[in-house]
C-alpha positions as CSV (number, residue, x, y, z in Angstrom):
1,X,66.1,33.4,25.4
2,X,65.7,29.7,26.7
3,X,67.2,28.6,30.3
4,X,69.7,26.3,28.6
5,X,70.5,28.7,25.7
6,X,71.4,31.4,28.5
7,X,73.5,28.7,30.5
8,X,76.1,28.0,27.5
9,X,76.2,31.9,26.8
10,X,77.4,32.3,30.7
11,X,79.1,28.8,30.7
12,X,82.1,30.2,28.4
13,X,84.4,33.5,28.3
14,X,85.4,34.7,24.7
15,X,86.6,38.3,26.0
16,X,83.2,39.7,25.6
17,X,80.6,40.7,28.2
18,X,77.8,38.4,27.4
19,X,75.0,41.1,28.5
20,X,72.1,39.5,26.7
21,X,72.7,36.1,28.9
22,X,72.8,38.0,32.2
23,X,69.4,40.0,31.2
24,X,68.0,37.0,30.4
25,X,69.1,35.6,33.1
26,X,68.0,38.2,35.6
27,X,64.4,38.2,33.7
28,X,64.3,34.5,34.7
29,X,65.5,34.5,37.8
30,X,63.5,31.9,39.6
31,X,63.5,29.6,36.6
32,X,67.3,29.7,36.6
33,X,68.3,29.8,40.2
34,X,68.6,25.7,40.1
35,X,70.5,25.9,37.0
36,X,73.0,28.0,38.2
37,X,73.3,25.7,42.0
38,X,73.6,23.0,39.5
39,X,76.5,24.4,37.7
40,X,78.3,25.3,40.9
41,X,77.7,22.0,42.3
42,X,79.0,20.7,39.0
43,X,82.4,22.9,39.4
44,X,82.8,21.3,42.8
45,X,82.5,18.1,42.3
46,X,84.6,18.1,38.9
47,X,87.1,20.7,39.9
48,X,90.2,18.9,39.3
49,X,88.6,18.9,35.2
50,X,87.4,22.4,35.0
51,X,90.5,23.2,36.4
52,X,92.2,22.6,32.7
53,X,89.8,24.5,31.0
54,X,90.8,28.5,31.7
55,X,87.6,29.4,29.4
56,X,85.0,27.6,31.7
57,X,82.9,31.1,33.6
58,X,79.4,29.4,34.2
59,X,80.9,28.6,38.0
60,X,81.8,32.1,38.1
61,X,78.3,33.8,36.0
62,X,76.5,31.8,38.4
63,X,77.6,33.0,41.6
64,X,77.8,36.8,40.9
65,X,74.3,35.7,39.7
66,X,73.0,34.6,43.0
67,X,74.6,36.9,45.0
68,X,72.7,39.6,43.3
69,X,69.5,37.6,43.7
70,X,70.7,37.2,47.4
71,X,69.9,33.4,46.9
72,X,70.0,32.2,50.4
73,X,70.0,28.2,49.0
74,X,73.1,28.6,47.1
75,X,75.0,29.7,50.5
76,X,76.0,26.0,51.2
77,X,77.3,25.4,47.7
78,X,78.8,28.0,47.5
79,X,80.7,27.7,51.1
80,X,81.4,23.8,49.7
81,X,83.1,25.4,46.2
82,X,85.3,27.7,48.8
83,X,86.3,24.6,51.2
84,X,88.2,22.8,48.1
85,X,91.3,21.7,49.0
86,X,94.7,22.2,47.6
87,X,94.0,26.0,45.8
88,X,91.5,24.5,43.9
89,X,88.7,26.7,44.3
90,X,91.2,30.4,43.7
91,X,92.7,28.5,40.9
92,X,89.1,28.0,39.0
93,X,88.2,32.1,39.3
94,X,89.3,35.0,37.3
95,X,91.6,36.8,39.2
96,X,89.7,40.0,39.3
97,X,87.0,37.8,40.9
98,X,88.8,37.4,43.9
99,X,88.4,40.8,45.3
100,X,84.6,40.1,44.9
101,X,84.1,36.9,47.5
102,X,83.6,38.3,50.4
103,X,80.5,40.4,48.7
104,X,79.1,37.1,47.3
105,X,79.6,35.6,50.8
106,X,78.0,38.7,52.7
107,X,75.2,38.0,50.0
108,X,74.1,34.7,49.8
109,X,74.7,34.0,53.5
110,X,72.0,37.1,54.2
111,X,73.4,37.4,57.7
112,X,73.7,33.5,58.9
113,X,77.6,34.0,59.1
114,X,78.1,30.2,60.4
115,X,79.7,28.7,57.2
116,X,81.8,31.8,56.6
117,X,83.1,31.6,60.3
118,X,84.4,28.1,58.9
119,X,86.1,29.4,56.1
120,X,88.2,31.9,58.1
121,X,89.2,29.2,60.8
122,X,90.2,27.1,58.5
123,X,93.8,26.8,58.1
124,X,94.2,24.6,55.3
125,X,92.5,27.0,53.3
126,X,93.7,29.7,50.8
127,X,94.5,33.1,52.2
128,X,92.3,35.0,49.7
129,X,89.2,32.7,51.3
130,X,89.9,33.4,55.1
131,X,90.8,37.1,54.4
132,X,87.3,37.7,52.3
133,X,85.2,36.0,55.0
134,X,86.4,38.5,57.5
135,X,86.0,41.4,55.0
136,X,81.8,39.3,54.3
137,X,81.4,40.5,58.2
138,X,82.1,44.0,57.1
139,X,80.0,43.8,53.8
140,X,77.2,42.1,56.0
141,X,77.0,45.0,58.0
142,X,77.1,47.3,55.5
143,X,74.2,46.0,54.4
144,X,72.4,45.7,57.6
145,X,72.5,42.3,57.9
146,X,74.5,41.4,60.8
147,X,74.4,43.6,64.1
148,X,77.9,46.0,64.8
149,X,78.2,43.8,68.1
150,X,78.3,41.0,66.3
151,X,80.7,41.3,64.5
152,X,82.8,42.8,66.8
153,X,82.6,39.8,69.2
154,X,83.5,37.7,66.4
155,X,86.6,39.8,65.5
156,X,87.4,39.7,69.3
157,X,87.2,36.1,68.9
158,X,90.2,35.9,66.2
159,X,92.3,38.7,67.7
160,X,92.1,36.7,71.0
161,X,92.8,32.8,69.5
162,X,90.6,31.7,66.7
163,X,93.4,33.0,64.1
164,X,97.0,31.6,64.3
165,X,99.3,33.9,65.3
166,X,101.6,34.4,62.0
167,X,101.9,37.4,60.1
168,X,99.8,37.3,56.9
169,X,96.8,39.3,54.7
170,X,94.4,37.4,57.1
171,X,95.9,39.5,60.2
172,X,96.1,42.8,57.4
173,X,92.4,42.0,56.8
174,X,91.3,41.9,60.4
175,X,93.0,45.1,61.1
176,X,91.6,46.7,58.7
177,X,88.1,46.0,59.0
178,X,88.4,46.4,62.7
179,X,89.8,50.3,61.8
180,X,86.5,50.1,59.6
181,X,83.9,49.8,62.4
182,X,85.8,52.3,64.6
183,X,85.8,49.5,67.9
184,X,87.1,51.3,70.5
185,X,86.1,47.7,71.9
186,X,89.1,46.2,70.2
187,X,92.0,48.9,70.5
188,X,94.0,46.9,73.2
């Protein structure tokens, strides 16, 4: 299968899993990486128009694509496709994709947590954003990316001012990924 015969398999949903695409896909990985940046960059820019057409996946196919090739150059893309304003960027994705951000974070940041610190300090963005970039520190660790201390002096950070104190999933979140790591460093 051809790169752009793959991208119009993954640039549509029709209810069915289009398995031959993302085999292809995988198979071609380096040849398609830029493709897929493209599409997201695409998304971005246009996301007041995709956001009319419910059928449009290749934004989504392509970054469950490079997190799973860990593709370090889509980690600024991808952080610019989260920053949208007004709900935009929750309103383009499946809703079962939501509970996956913070893995695609954790994975295409490959332990330079920088841009996700800036998606959980920012206010103006979507809860479901800030709340997976905290629960990206846990996945990084999980994966040996980022050190135990440093996540739990980032976490310090937000109990102690870098979060707005208001009760909401982002707070949830915290807590629980704080319970996760076991920080007797955090208890008070």
């Amino acid at each position: 299968m051809e790169i752009q015969e793959i991208i119009s398999k993954l640039e549509t949903f029709d209810s069915t899993f289009p398995r031959e695409a993302i085999e292809a896909a995988i198979e071609k990985k380096e040849e398609i990486i830029p493709e897929l940046i493209e599409i997201l960059r695409l998304t971005t820019k246009e996301a007041n128009e995709f956001r009319n057409e419910p059928d449009f996946w290749g934004h989504i196919y392509a970054m469950l694509l490079l997190a799973q090739f860990k593709e370090k150059q889509s980690y600024q893309v991808i952080f610019e496709f989260f920053s949208l304003p007004d709900n935009l960027s929750i309103e383009l994705l499946e809703t079962n994709f939501i509970g996956l951000i913070g893995r695609v974070l954790a994975s295409v940041a490959y332990g330079d947590m920088s841009l996700i610190r800036k998606l959980i300090e920012n206010k103006d963005l979507n809860n479901s954003i800030r709340y997976s970039g905290i629960h990206a520190y846990l996945v990084s660790f999980l994966a040996g990316q980022t050190s135990r201390e440093e996540i739990i002096s980032y976490y310090h950070s937000l109990y102690h001012g870098k979060l707005e104190r208001e009760p909401s999933i982002i707070w949830d979140t915290l807590i629980d990924c704080s319970i996760d790591l076991y920080p007797k460093e955090l208890s008070d």
